[in-house]
N, C-alpha and C positions, 0 to 999 in steps of 0.2 A: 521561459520555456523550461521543459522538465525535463532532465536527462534521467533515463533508466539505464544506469550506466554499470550494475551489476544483480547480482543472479538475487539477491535480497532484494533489491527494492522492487524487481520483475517478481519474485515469487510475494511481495507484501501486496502489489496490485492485484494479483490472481485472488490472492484471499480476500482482499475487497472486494472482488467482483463478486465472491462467492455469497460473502453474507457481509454482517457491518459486523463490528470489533472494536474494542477498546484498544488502547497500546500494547499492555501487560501481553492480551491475548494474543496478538501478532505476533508479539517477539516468543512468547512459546509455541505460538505453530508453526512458526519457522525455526525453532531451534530445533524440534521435532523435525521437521522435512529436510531441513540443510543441514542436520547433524551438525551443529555449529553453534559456538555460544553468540549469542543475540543481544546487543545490551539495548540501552536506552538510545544511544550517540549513533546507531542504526537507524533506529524507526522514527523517534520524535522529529528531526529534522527536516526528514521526508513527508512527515505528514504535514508539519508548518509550510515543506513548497506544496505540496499540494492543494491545501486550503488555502494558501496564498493564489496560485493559478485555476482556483473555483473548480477542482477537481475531487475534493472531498467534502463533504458538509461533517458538521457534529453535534449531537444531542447533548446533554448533560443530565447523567442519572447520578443522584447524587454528586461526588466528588468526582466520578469519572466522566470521560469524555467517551462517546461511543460517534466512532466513523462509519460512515456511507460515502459513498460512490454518488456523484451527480453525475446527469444528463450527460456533460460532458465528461465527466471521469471515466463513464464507461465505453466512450465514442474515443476513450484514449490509451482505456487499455485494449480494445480490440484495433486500435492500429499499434501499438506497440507490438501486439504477438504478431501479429502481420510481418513487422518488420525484424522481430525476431524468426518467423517462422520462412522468412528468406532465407538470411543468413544460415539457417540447417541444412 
């Protein structure tokens, strides 16, 4: 199971949901939004649970990997804001 267990890995799914991404890109749209430096040791690991629990798929352009959202990825970030959107 996947814990969203801070304000980056919640704000890395929202950008998921939004459109698909490579890593690189992530961690600059969020270094952007959370005014915060973003490394690697943030986002890689989360993306390995995520395609590990069939919540993200990946293409390969070239050397990079470009993430989407599955079926269920996005039936999981809409209960996650749910259960964040309690907690407000």
């Amino acid at each position: 199971m996947v814990k969203v267990d801070s304000l980056i890995k919640l704000h890395a799914l929202i950008s998921l949901n939004n459109s698909e991404k490579n890593g690189y890109e992530l961690m600059k749209e969020l270094k952007n939004k959370l005014d915060k430096k973003i490394s690697s040791s943030h986002i890689y690991p989360f993306l390995k649970e995520l395609k590990q629990n069939y919540l993200v798929n990946y293409r390969k352009l070239g050397r990079e990997k470009i993430y989407n959202l599955t079926k269920n990825g996005e039936k999981f970030v809409n209960e996650t804001l749910l259960k964040f959107n309690e907690v407000i």
